[in-house]
C-alpha positions as CSV (number, residue, x, y, z in Angstrom):
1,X,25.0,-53.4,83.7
2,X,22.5,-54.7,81.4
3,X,21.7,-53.5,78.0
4,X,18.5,-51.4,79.8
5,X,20.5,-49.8,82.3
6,X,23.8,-48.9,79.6
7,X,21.0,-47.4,77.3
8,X,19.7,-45.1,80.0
9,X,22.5,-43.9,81.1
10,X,24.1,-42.8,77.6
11,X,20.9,-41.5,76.5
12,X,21.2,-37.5,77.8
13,X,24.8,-37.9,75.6
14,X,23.6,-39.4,72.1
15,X,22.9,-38.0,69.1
16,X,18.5,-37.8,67.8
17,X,19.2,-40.4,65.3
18,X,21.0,-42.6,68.3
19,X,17.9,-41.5,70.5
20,X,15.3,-43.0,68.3
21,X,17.5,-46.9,68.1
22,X,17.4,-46.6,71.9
23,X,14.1,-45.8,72.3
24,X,13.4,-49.0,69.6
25,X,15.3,-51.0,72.2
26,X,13.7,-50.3,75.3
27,X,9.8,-50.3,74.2
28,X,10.5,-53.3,71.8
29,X,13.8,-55.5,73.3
30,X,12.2,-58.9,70.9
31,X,12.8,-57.0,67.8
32,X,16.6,-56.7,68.7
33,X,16.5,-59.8,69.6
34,X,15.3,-61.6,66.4
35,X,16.3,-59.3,63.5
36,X,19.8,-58.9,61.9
37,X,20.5,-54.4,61.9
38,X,19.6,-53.9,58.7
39,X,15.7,-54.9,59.5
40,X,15.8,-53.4,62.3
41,X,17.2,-49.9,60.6
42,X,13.9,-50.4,58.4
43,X,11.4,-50.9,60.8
44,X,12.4,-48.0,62.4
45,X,13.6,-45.8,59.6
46,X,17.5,-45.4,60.3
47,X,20.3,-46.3,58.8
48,X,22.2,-49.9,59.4
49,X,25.3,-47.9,60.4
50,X,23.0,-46.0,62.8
51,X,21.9,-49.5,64.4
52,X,25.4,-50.7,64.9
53,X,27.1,-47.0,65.8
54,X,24.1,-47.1,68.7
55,X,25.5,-50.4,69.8
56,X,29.0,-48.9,69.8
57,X,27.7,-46.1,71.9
58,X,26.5,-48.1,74.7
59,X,29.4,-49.8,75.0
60,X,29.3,-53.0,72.9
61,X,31.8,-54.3,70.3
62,X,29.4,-54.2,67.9
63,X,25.1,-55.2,66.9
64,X,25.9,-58.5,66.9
65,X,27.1,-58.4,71.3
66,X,24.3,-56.4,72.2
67,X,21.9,-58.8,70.1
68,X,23.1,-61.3,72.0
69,X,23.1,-59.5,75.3
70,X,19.3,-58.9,74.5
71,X,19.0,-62.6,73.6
72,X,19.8,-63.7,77.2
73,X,18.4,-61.0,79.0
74,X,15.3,-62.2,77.8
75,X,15.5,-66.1,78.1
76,X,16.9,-65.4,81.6
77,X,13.0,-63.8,82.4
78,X,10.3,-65.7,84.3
79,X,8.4,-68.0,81.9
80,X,5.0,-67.4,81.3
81,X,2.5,-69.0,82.8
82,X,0.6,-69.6,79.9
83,X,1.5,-73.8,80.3
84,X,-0.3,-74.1,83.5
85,X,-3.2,-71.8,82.3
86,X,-4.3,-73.3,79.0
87,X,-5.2,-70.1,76.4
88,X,-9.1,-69.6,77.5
89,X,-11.8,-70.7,74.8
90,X,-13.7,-67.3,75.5
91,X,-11.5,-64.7,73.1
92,X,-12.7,-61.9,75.7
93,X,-11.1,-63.0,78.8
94,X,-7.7,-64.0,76.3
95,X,-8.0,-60.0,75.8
96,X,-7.8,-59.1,79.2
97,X,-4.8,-61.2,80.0
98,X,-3.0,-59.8,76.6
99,X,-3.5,-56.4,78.6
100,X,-2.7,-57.3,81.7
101,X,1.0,-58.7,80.6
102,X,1.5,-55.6,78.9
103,X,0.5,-53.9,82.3
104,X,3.1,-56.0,84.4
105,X,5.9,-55.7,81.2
106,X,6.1,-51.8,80.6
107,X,5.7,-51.3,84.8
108,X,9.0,-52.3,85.0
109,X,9.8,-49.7,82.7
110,X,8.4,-46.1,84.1
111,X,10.2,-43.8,86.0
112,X,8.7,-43.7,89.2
113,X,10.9,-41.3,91.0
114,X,9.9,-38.8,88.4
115,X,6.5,-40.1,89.2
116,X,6.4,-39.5,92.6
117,X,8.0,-35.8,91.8
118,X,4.7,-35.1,89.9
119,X,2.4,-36.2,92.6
120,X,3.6,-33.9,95.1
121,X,3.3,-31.1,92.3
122,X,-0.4,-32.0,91.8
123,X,-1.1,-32.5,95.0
124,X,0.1,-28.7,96.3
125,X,-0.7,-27.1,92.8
126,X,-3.1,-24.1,92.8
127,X,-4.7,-25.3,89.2
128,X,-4.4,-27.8,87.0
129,X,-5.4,-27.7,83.5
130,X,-5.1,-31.4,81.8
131,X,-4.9,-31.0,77.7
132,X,-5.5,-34.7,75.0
133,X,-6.2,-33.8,71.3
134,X,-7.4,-36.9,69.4
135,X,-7.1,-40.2,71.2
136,X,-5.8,-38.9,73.7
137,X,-9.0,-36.5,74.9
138,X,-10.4,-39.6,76.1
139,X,-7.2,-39.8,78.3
140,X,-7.6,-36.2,79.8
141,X,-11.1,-36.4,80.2
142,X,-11.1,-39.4,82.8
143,X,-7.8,-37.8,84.9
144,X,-9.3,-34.5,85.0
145,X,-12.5,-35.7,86.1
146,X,-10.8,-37.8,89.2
147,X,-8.1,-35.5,89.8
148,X,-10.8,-32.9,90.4
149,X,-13.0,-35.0,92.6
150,X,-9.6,-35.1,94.6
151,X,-8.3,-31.8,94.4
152,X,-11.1,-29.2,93.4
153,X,-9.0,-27.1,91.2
154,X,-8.6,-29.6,88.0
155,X,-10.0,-28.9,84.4
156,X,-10.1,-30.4,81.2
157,X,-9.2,-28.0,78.3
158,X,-11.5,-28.1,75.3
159,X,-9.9,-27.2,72.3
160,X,-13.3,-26.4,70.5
161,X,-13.7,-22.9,72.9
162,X,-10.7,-22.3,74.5
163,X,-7.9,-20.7,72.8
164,X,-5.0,-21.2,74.5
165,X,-3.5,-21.4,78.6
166,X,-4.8,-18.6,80.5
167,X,-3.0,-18.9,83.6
168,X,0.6,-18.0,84.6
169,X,3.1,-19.0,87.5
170,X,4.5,-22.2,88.9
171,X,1.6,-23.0,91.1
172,X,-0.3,-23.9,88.2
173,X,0.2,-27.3,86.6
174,X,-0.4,-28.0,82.7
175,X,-0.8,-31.5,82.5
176,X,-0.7,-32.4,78.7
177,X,-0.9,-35.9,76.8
178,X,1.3,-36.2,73.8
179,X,1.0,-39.8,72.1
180,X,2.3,-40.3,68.7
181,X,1.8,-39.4,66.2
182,X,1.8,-36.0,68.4
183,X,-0.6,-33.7,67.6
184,X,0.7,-30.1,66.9
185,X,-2.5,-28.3,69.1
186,X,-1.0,-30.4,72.0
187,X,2.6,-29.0,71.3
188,X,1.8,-25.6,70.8
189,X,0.2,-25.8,74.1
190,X,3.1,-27.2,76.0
191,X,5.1,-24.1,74.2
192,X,2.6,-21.6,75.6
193,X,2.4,-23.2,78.8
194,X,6.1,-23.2,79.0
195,X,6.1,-19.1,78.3
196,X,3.5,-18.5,80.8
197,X,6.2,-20.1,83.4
198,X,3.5,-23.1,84.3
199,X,4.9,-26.3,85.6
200,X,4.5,-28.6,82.4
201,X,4.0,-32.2,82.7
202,X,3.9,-34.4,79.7
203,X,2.7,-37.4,79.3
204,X,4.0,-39.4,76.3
205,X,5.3,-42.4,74.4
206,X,8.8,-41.5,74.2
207,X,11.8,-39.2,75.2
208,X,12.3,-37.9,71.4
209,X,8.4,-36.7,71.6
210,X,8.1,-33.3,70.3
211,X,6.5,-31.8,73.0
212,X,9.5,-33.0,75.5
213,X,11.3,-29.8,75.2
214,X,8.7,-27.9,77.2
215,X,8.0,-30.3,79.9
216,X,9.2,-29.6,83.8
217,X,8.4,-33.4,84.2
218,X,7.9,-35.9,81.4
219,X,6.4,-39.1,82.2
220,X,6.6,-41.8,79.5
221,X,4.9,-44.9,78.8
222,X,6.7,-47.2,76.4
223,X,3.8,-47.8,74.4
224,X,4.5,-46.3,70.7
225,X,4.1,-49.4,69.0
226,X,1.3,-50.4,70.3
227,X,-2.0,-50.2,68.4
228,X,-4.6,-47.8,70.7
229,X,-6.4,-50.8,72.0
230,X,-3.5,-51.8,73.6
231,X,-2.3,-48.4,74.6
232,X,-5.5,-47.9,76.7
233,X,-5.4,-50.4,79.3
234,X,-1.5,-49.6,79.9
235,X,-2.3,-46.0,80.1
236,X,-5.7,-45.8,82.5
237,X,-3.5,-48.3,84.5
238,X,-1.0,-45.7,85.2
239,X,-2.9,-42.7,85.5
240,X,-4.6,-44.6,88.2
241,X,-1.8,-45.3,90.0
242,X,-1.1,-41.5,90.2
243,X,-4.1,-40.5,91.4
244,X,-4.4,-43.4,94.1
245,X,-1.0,-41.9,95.5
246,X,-2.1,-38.0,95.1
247,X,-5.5,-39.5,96.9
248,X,-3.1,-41.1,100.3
249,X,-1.3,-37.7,99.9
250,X,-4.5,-35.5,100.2
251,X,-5.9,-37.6,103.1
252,X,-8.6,-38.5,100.7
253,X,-8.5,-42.3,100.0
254,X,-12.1,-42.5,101.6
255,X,-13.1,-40.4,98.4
256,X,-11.7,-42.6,96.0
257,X,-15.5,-44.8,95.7
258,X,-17.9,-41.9,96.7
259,X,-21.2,-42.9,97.2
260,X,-23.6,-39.9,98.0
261,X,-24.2,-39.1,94.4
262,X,-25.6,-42.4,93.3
263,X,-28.9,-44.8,93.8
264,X,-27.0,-47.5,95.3
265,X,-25.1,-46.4,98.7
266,X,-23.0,-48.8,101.1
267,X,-24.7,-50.3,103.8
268,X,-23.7,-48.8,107.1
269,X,-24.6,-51.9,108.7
270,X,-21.6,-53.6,106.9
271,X,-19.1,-51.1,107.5
């Protein structure tokens, strides 16, 4: 197995401390790489002895085989094809292909059967309430507006005249953003949500995320060491590729563009 697949699979069985080195190593696999333990128990605020007693728990010798297991994992991936696309002169379009590696890179990281599991829970729920505090309200604000142009039933909590979940029983989905540095109104939320027998589904940067505890379904985006610029792009990405699937599920991909609300309508001439 490689040193991904050994890390998910002793994760449920380690330790918080041993949680937060594997959660290092799957968003951020170069710093393992490149750093000796010690720097690596700094930037992340562990001990050395944490470092190497994760890599024992995996199943390596020691740091220095899984460094090296890390090393070749990622000289053995598909060179870039930065060589035979020169880095643009326009800094705007080098932007956009910055985001869209980190698109294709933490895809191959999500859990899509848990995924899938929350689309068919949205897509039969009776409500859905979608909670971001901070940065993330920008998040929640989009996916509630286009699950509810899908579903009906979808709305975006506001924090400044709502005062907590008001609705009770399975059929009603809490859909809550939690992105470090986790914001305790989001948290107390999921807790209430969680007592009021909702289905909770988090969306978050990491397994060791406070608000995990409550969540039915927990989606996470590798993302925590990414600035918010970055996070953004990689986000929106994924939410979109939710509602694209809860859209083919509800019959409803001819919705997806709707036109009758705006100046400029297709052409039925060209359909």
């Amino acid at each position: 197995m490689s040193f991904i697949e050994k890390t998910k699979e002793a994760y449920p069985e380690l330790t918080a401390g041993l949680k937060k080195v594997a959660e290092a190593l799957l968003i951020n696999p170069i710093m393992f790489a490149t750093h000796p333990a010690k720097k690596i128990a700094s930037l992340i605020d562990v001990s050395e002895t944490m470092v190497i007693r994760f890599a024992k728990s995996i199943g390596y010798s020691g740091f220095g085989s899984l460094q090296t297991e890390v090393q070749r994992s990622l000289l053995s991936l598909s060179p870039s094809n930065s060589q035979d696309n020169p880095s643009s002169s326009d800094p705007y379009s080098g932007v956009m292909e910055t985001d869209s590696k980190n698109i294709a890179q933490i895809a191959h990281q999500l859990d899509w059967k848990t995924t899938e599991a929350v689309v068919q829970h949205l897509s039969a729920s009776a409500s859905v309430k979608v909670v971001g505090y901070y940065q993330s309200y920008a998040y929640a604000h989009w996916f509630s507006f286009s699950l509810n142009s899908l579903l009906g039933n979808t709305s975006l909590y506001h924090p400044e005249t709502e005062i907590g979940i008001s609705t009770s029983g399975k059929e009603n989905c809490v859909v809550l953003f939690s992105f470090y540095r986790y914001a305790l109104g989001a948290i107390r939320l999921a807790k209430e949500a969680r007592e009021n027998n909702n289905t909770v589904i988090i969306v978050t940067d990491s397994l060791v995320s406070p608000a995990v505890e409550y969540a039915d379904f927990t989606l996470v985006i590798p993302i925590s060491q990414k600035s918010i610029l970055e996070k953004g792009p990689v986000t929106f990405s994924f939410l979109n590729s939710i509602l694209l699937h809860i859209a083919k599920n509800n019959g409803k991909l001819s919705f997806v563009n709707p036109t009758s609300n705006y100046y400029i309508t297709e052409d039925p001439e060209q359909n």
